[in-house]
Structure formats: C-alpha cells, structure tokens
PDBQT receptor file of N, H, CA, C and O in Angstrom, charges set to zero:
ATOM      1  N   UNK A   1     -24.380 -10.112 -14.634  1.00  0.00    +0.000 N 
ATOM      2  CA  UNK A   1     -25.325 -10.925 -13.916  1.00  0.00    +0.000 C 
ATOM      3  C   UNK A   1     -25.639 -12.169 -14.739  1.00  0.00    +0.000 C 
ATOM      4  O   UNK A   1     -26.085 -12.013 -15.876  1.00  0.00    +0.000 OA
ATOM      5  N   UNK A   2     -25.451 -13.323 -14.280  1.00  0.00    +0.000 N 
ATOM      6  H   UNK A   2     -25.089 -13.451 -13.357  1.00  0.00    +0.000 HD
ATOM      7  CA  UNK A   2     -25.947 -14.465 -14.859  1.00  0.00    +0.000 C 
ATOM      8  C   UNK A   2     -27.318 -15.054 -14.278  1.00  0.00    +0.000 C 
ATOM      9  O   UNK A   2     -27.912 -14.502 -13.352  1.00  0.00    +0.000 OA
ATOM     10  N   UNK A   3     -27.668 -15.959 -14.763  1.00  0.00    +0.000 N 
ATOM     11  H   UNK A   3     -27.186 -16.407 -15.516  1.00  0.00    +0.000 HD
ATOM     12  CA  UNK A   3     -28.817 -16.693 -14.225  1.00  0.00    +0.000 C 
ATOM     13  C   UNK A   3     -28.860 -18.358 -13.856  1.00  0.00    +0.000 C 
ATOM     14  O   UNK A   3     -28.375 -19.037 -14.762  1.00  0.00    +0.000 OA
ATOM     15  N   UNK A   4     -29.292 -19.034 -12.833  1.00  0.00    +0.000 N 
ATOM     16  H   UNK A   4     -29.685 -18.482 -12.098  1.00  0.00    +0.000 HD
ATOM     17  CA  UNK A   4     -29.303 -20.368 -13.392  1.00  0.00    +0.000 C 
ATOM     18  C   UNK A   4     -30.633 -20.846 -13.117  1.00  0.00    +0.000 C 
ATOM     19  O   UNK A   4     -31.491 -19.974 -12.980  1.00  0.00    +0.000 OA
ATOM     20  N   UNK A   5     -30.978 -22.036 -13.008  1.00  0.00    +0.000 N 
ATOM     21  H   UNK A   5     -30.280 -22.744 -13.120  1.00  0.00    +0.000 HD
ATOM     22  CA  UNK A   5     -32.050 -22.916 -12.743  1.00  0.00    +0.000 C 
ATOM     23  C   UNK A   5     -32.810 -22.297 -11.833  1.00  0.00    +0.000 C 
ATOM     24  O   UNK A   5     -33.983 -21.968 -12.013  1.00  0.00    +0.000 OA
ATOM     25  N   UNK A   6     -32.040 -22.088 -10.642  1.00  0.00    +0.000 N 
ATOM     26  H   UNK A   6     -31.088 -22.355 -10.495  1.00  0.00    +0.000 HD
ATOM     27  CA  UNK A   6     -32.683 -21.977  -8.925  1.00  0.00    +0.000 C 
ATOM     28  C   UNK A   6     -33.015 -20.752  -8.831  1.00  0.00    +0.000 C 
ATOM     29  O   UNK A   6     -33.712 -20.337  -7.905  1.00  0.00    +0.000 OA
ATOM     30  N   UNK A   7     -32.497 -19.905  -9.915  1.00  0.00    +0.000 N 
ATOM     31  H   UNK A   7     -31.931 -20.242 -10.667  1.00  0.00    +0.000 HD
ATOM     32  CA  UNK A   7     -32.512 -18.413  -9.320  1.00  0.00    +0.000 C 
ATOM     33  C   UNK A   7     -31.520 -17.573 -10.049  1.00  0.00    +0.000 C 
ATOM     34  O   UNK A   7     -30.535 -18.019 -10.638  1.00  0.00    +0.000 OA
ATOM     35  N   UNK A   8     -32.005 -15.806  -9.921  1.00  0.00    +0.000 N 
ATOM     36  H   UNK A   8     -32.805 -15.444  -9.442  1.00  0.00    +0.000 HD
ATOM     37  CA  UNK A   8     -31.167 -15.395 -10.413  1.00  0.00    +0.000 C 
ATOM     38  C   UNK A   8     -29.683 -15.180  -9.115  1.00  0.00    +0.000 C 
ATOM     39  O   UNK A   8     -29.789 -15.287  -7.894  1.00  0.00    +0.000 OA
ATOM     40  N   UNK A   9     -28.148 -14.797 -10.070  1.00  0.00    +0.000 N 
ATOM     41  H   UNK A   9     -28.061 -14.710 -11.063  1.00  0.00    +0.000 HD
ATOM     42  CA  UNK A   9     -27.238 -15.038  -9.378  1.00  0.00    +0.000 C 
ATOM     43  C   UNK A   9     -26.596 -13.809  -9.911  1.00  0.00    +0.000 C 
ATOM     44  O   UNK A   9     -27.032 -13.209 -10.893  1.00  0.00    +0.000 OA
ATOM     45  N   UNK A  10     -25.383 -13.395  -9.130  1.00  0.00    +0.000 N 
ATOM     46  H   UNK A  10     -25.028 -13.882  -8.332  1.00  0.00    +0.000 HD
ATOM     47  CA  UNK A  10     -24.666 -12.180  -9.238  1.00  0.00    +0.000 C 
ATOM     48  C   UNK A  10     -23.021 -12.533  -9.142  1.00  0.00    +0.000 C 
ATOM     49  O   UNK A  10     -22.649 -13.324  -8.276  1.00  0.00    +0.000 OA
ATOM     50  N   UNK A  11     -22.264 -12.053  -9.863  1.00  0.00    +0.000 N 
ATOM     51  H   UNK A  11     -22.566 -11.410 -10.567  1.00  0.00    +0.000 HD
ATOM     52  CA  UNK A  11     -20.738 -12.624  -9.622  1.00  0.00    +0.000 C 
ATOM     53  C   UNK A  11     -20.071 -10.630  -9.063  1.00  0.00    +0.000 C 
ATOM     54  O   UNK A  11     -20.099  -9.495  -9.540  1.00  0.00    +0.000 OA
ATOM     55  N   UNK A  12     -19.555 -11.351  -7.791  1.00  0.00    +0.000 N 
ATOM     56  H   UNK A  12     -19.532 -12.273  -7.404  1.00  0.00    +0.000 HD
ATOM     57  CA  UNK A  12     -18.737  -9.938  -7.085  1.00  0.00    +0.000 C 
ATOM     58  C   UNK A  12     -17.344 -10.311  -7.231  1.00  0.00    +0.000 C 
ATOM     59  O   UNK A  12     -16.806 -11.415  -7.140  1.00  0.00    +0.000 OA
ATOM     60  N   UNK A  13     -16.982  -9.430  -7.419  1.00  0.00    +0.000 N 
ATOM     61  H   UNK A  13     -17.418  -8.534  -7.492  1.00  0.00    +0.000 HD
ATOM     62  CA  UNK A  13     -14.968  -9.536  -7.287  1.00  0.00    +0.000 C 
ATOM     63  C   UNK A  13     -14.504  -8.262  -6.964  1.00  0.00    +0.000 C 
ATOM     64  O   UNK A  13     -14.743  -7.157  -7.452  1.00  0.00    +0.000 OA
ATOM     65  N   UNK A  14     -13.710  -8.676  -5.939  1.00  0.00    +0.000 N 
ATOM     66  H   UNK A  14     -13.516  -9.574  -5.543  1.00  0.00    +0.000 HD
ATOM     67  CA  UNK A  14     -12.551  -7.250  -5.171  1.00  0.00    +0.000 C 
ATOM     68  C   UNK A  14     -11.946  -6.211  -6.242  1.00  0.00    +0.000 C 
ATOM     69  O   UNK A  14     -11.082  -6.775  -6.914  1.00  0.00    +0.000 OA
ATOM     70  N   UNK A  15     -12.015  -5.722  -6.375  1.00  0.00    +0.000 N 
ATOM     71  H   UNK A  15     -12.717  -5.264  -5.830  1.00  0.00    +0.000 HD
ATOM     72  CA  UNK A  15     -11.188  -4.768  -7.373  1.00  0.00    +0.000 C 
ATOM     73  C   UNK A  15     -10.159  -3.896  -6.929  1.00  0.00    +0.000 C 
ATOM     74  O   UNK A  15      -9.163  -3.626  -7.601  1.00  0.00    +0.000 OA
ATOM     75  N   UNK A  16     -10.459  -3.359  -5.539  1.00  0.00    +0.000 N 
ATOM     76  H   UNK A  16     -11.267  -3.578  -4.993  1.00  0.00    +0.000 HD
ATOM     77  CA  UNK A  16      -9.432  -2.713  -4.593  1.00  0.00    +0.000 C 
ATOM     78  C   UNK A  16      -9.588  -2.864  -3.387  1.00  0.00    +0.000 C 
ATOM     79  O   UNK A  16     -10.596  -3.182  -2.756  1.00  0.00    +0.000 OA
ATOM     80  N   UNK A  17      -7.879  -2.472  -2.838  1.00  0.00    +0.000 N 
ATOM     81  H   UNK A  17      -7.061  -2.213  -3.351  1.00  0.00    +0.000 HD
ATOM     82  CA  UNK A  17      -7.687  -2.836  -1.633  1.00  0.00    +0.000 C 
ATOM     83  C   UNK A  17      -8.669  -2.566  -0.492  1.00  0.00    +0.000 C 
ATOM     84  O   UNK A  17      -9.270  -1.503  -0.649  1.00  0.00    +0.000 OA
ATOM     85  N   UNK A  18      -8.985  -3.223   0.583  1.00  0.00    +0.000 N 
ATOM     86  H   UNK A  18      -8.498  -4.087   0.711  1.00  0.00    +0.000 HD
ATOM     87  CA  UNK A  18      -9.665  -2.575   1.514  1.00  0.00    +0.000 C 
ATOM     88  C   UNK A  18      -8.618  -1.930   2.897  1.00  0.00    +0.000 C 
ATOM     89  O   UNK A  18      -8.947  -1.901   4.083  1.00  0.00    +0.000 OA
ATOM     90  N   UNK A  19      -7.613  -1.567   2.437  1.00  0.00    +0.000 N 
ATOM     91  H   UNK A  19      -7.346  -1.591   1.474  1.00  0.00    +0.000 HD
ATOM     92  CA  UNK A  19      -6.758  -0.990   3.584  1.00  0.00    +0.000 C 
ATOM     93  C   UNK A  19      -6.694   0.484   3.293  1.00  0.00    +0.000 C 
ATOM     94  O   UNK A  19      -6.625   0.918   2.143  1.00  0.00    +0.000 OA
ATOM     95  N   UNK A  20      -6.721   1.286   4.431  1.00  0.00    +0.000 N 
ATOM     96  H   UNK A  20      -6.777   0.933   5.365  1.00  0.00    +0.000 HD
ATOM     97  CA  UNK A  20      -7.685   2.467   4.635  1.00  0.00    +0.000 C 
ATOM     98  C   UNK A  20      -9.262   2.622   4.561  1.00  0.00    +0.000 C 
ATOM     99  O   UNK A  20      -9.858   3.699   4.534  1.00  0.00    +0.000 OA
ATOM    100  N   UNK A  21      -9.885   1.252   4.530  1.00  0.00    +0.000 N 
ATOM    101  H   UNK A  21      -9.401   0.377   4.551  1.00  0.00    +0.000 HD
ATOM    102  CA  UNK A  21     -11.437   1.905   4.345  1.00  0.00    +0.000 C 
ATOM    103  C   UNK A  21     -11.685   1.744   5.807  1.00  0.00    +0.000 C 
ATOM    104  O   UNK A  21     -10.893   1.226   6.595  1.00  0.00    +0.000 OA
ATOM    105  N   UNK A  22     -12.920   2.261   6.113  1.00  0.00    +0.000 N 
ATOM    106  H   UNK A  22     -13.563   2.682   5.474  1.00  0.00    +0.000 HD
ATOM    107  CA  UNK A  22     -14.021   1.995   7.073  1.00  0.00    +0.000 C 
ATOM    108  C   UNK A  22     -14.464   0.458   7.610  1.00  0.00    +0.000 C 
ATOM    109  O   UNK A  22     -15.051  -0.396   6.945  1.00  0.00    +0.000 OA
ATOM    110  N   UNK A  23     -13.979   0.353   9.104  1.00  0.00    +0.000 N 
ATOM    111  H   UNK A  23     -13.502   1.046   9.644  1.00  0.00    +0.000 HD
ATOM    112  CA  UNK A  23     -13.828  -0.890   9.140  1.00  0.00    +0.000 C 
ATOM    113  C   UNK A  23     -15.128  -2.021   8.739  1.00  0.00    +0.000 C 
ATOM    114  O   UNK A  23     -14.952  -3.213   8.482  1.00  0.00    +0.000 OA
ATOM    115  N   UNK A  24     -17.181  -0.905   8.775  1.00  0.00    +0.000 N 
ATOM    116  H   UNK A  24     -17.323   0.062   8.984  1.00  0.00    +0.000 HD
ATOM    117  CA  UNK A  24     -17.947  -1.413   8.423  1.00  0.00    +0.000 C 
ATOM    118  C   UNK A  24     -17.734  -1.631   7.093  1.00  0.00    +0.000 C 
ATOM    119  O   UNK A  24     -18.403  -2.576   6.676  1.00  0.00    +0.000 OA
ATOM    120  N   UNK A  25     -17.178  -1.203   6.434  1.00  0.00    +0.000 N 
ATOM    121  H   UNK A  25     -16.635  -0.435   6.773  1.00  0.00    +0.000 HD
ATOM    122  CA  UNK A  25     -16.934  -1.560   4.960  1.00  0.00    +0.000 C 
ATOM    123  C   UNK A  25     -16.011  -2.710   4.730  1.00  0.00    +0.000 C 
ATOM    124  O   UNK A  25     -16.110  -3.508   3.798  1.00  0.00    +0.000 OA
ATOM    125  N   UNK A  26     -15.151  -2.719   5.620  1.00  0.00    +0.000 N 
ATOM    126  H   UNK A  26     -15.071  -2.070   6.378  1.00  0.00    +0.000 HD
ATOM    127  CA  UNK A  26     -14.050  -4.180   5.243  1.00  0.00    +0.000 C 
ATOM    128  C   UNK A  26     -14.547  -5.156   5.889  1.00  0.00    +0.000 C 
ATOM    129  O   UNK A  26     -14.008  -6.258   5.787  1.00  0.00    +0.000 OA
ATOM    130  N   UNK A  27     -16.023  -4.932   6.941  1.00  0.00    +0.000 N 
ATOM    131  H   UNK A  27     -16.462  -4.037   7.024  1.00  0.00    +0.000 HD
ATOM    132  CA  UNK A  27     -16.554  -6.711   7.235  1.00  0.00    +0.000 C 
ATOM    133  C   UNK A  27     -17.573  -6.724   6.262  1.00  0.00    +0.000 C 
ATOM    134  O   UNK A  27     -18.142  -7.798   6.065  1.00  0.00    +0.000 OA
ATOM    135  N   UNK A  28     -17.906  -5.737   5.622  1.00  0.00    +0.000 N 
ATOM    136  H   UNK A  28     -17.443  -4.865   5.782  1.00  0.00    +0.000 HD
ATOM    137  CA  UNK A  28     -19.278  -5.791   4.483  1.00  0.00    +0.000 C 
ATOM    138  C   UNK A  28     -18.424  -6.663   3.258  1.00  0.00    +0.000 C 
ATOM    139  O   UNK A  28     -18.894  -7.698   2.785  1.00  0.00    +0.000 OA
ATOM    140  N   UNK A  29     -17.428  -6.231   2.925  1.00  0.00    +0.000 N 
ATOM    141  H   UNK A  29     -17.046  -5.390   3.309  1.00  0.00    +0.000 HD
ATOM    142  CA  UNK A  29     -16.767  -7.435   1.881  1.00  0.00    +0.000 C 
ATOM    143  C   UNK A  29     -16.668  -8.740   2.326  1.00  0.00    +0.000 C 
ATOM    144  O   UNK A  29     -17.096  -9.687   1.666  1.00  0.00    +0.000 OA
ATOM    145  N   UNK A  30     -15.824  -8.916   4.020  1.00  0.00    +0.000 N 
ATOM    146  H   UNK A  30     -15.476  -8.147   4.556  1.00  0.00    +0.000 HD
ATOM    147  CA  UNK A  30     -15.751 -10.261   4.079  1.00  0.00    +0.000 C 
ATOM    148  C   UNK A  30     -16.892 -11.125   4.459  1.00  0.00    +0.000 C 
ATOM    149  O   UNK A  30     -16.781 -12.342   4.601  1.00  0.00    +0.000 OA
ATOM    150  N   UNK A  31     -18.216 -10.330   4.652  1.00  0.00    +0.000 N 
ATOM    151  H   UNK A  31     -18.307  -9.340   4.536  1.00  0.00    +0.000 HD
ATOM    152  CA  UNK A  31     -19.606 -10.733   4.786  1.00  0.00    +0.000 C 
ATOM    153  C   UNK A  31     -20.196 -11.228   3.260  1.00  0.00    +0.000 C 
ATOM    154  O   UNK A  31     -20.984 -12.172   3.193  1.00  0.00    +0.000 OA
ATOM    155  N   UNK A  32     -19.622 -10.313   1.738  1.00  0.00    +0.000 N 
ATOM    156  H   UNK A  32     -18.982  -9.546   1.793  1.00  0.00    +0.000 HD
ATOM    157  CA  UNK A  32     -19.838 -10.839   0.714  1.00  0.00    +0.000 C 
ATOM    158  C   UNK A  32     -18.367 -12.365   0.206  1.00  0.00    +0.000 C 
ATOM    159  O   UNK A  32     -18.244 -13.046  -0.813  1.00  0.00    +0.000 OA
ATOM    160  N   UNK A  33     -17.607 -12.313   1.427  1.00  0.00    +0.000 N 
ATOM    161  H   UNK A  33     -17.707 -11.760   2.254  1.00  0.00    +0.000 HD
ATOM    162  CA  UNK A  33     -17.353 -13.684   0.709  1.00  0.00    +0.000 C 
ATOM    163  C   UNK A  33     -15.455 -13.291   0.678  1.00  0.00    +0.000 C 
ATOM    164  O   UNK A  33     -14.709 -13.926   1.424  1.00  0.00    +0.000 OA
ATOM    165  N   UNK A  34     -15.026 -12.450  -0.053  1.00  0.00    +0.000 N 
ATOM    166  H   UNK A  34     -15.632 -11.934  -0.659  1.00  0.00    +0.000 HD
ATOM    167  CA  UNK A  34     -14.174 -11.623  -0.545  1.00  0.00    +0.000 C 
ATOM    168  C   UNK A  34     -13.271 -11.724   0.492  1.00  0.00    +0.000 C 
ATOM    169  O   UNK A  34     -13.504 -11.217   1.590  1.00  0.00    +0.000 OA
ATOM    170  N   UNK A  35     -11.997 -12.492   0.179  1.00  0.00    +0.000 N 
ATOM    171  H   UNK A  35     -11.807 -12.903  -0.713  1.00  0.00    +0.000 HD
ATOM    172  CA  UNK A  35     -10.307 -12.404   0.910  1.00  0.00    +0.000 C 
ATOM    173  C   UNK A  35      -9.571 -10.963   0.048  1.00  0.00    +0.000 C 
ATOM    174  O   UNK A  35      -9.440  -9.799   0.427  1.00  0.00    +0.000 OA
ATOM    175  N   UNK A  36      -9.296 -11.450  -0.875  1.00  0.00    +0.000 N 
ATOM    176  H   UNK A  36      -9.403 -12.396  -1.183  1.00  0.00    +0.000 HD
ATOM    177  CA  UNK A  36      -8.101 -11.288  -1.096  1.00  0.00    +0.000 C 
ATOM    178  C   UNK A  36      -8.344 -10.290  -2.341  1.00  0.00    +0.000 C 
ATOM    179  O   UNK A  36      -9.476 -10.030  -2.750  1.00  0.00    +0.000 OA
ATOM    180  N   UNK A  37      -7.073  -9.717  -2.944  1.00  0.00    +0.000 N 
ATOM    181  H   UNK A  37      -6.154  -9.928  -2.612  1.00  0.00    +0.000 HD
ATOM    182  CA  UNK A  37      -7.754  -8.803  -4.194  1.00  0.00    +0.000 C 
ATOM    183  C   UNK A  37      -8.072  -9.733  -5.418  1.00  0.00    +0.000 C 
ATOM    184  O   UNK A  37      -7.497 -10.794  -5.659  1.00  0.00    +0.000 OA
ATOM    185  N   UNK A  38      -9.027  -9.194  -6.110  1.00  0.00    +0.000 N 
ATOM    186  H   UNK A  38      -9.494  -8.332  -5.913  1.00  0.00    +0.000 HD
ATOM    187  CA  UNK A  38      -9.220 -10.036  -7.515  1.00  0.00    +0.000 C 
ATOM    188  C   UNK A  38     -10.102 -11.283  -7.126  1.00  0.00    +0.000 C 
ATOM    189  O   UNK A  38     -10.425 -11.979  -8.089  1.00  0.00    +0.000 OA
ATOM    190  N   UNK A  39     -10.581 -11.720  -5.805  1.00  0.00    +0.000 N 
ATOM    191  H   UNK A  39     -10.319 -11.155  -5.023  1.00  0.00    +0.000 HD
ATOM    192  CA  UNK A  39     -11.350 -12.569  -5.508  1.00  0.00    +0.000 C 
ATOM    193  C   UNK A  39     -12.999 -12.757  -5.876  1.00  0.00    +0.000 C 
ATOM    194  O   UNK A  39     -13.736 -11.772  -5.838  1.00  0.00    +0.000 OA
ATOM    195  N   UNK A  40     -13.386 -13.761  -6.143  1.00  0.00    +0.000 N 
ATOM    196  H   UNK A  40     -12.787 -14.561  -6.174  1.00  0.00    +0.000 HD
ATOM    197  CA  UNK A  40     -14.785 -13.634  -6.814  1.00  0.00    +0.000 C 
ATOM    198  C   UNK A  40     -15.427 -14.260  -6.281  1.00  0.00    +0.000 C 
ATOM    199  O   UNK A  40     -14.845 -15.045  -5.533  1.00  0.00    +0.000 OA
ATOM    200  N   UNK A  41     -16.734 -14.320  -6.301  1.00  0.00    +0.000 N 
ATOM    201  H   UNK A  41     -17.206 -13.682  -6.909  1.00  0.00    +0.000 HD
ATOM    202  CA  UNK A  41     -18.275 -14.978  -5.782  1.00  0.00    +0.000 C 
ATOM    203  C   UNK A  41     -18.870 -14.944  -6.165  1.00  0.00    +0.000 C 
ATOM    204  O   UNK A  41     -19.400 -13.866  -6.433  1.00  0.00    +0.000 OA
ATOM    205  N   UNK A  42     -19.406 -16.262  -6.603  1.00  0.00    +0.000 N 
ATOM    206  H   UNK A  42     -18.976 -17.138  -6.385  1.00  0.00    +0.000 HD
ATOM    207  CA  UNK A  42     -21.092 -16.249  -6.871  1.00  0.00    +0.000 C 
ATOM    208  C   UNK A  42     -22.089 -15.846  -6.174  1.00  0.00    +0.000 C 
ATOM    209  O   UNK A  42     -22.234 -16.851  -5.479  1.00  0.00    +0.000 OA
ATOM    210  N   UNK A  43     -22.949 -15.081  -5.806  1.00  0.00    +0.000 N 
ATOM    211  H   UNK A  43     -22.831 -14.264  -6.370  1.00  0.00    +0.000 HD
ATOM    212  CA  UNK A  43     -24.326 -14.828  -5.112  1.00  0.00    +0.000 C 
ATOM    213  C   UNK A  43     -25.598 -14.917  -5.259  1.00  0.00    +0.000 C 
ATOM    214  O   UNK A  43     -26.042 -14.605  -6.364  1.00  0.00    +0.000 OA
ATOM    215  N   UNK A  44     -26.409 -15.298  -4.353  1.00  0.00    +0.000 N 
ATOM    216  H   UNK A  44     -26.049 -15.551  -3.455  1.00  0.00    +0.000 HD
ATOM    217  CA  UNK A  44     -27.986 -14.720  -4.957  1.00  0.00    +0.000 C 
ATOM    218  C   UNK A  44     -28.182 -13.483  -4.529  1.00  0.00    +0.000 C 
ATOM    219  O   UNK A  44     -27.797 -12.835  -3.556  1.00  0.00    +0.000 OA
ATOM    220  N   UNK A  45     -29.015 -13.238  -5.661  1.00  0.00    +0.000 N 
ATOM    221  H   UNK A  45     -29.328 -13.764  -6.451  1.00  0.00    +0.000 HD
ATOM    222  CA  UNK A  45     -29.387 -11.697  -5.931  1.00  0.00    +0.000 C 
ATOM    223  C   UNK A  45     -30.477 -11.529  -5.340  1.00  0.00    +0.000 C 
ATOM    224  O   UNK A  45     -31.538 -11.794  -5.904  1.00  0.00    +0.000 OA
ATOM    225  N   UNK A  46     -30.422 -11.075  -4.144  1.00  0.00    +0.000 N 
ATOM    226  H   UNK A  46     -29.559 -10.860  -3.686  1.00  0.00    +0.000 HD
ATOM    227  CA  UNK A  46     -31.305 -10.725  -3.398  1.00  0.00    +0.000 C 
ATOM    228  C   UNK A  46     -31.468  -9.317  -2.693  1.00  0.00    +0.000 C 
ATOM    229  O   UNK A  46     -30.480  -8.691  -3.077  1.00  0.00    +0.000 OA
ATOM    230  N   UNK A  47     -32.103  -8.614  -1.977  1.00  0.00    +0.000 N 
ATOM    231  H   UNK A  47     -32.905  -9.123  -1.665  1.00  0.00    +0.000 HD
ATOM    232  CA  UNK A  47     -31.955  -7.003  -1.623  1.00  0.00    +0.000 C 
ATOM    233  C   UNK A  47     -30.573  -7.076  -0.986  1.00  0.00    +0.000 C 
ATOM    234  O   UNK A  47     -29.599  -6.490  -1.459  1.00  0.00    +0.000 OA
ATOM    235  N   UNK A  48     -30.537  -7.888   0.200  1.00  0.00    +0.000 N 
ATOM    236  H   UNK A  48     -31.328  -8.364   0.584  1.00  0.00    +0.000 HD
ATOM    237  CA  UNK A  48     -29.482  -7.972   1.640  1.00  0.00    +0.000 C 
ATOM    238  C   UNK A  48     -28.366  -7.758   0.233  1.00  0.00    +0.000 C 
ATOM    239  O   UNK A  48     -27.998  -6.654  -0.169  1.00  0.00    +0.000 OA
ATOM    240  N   UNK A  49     -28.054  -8.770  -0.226  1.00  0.00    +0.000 N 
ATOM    241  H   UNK A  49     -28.354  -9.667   0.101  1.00  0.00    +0.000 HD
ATOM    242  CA  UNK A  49     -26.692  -8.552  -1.151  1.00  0.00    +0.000 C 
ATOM    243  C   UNK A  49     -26.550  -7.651  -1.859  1.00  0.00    +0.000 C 
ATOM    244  O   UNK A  49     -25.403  -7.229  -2.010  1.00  0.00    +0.000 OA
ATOM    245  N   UNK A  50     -27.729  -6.970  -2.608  1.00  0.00    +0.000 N 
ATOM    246  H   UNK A  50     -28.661  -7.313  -2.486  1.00  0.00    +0.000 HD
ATOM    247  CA  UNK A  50     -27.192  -5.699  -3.320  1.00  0.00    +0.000 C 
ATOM    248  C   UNK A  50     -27.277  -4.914  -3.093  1.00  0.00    +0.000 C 
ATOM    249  O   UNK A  50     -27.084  -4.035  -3.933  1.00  0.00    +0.000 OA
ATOM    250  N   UNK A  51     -27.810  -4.434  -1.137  1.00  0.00    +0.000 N 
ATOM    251  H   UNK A  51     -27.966  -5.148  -0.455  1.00  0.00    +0.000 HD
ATOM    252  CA  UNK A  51     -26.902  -3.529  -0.654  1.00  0.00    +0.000 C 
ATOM    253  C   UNK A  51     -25.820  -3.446   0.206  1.00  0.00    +0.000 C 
ATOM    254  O   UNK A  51     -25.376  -2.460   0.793  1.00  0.00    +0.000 OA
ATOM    255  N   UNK A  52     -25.414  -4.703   0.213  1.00  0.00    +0.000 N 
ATOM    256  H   UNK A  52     -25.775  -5.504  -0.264  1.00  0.00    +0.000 HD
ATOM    257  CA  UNK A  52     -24.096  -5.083   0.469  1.00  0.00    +0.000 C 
ATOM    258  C   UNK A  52     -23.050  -4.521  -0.455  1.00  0.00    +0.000 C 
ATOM    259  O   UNK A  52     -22.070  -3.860  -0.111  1.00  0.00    +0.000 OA
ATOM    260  N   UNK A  53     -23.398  -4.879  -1.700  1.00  0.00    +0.000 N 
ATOM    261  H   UNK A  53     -24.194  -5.416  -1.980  1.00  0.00    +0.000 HD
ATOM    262  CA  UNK A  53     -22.446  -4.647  -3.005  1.00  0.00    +0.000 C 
ATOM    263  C   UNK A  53     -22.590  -2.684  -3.414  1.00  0.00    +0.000 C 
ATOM    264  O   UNK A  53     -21.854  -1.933  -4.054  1.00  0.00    +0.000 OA
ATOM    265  N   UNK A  54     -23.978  -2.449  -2.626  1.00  0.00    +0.000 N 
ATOM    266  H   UNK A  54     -24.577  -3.059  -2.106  1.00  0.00    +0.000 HD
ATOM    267  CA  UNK A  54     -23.993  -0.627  -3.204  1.00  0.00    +0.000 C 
ATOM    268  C   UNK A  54     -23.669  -0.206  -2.060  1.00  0.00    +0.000 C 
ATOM    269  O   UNK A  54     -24.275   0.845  -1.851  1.00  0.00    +0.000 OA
ATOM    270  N   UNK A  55     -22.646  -0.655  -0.718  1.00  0.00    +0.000 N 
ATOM    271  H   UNK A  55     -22.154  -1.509  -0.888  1.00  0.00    +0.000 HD
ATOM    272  CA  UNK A  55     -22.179   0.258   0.174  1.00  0.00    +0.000 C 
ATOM    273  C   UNK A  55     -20.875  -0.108   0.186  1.00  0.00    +0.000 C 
ATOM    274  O   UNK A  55     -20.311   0.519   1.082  1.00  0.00    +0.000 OA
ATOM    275  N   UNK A  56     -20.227  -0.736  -0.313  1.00  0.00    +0.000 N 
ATOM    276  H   UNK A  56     -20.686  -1.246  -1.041  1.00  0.00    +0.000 HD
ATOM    277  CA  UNK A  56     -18.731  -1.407  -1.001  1.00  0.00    +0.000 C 
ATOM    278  C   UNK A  56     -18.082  -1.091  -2.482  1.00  0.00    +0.000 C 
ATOM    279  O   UNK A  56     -16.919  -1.168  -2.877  1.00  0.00    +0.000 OA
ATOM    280  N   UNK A  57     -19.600  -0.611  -3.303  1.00  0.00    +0.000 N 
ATOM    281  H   UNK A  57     -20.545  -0.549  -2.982  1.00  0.00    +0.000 HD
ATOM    282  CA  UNK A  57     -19.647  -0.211  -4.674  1.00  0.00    +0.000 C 
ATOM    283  C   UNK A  57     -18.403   0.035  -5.017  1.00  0.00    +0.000 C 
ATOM    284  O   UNK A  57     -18.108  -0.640  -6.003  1.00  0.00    +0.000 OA
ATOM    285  N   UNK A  58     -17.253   0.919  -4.527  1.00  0.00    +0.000 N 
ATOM    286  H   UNK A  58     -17.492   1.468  -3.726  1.00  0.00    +0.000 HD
ATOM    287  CA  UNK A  58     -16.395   1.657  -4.782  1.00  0.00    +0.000 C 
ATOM    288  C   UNK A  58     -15.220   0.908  -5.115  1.00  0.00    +0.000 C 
ATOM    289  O   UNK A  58     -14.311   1.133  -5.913  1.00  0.00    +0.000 OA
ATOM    290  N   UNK A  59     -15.539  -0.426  -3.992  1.00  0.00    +0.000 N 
ATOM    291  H   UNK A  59     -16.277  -0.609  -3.344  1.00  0.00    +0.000 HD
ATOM    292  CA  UNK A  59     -14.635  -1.294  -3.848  1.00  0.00    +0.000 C 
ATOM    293  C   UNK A  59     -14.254  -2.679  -5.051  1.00  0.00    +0.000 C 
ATOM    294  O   UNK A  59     -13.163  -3.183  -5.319  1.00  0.00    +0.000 OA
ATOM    295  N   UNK A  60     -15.409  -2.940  -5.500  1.00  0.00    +0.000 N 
ATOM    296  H   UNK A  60     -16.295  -2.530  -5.283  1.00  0.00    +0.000 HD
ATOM    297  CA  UNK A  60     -15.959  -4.248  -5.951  1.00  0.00    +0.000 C 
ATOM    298  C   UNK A  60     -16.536  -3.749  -7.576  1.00  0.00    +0.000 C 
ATOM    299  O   UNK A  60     -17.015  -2.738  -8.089  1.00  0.00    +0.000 OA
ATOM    300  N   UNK A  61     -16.168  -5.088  -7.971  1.00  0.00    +0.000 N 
ATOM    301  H   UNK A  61     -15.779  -5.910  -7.553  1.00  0.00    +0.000 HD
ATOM    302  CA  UNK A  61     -16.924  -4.867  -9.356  1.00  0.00    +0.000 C 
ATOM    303  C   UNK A  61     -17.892  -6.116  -9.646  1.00  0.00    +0.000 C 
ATOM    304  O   UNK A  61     -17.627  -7.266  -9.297  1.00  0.00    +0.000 OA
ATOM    305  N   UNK A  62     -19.142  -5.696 -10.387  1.00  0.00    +0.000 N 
ATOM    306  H   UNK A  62     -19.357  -4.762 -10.671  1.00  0.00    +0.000 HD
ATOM    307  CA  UNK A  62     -20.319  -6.645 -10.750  1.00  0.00    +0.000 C 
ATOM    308  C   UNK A  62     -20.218  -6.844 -11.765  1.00  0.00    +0.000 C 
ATOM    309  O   UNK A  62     -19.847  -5.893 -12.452  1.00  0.00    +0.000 OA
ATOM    310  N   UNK A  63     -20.522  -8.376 -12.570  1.00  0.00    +0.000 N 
ATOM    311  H   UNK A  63     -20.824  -9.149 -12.012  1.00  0.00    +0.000 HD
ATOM    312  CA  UNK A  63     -20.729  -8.427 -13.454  1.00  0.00    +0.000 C 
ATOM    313  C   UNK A  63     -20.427 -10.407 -13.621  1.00  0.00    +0.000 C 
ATOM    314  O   UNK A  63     -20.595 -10.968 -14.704  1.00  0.00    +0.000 OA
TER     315      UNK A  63
C-alpha cells in the first residue's frame, strides 16, 4: 500500500488466470481495472475496493 497527497492508494495486479472462475468474479476484476495477466492498478482505498479485492483475493495480489 502506498500513499500520496490526495489520499491513501492501493496497487492491484492479476496474478492468475480468470478462466474457469465465476463469471461474478471475472467482472469483479474487470470492474478493478485488470485485462490481462500481470496487469496493475492504482486505486483508492476505499471499502467498495477492498471488497472488491477480498472476493477476487485468490486471484490478485496487493501490495
């Protein structure tokens, strides 16, 4: 988790495939931003997003 000026911020990246998941789970990634594998985003850290990121958890890595 980083921080800047405006706010705190969160960096997400794909870590695994989303083929075989649950299709609410593969628009919950492309709702956090996320194409492709290894793809990253900046976010604000807000509730909506980090339970976006704790029902994808499996998928995605924080940091």
């Amino acid at each position: 988790m980083t921080e800047k000026a405006d706010g705190k911020t969160v960096k997400v990246t794909l870590v695994r495939s989303v083929a075989g998941t649950k299709m609410d789970h593969r628009a919950t990634v492309r709702g956090l931003g996320l194409g492709r594998l290894n793809s990253s985003r900046v976010l604000e850290d807000t509730p909506a997003v980090r339970g976006m990121i704790n029902k994808v958890s499996y998928l995605v890595k924080v940091g």
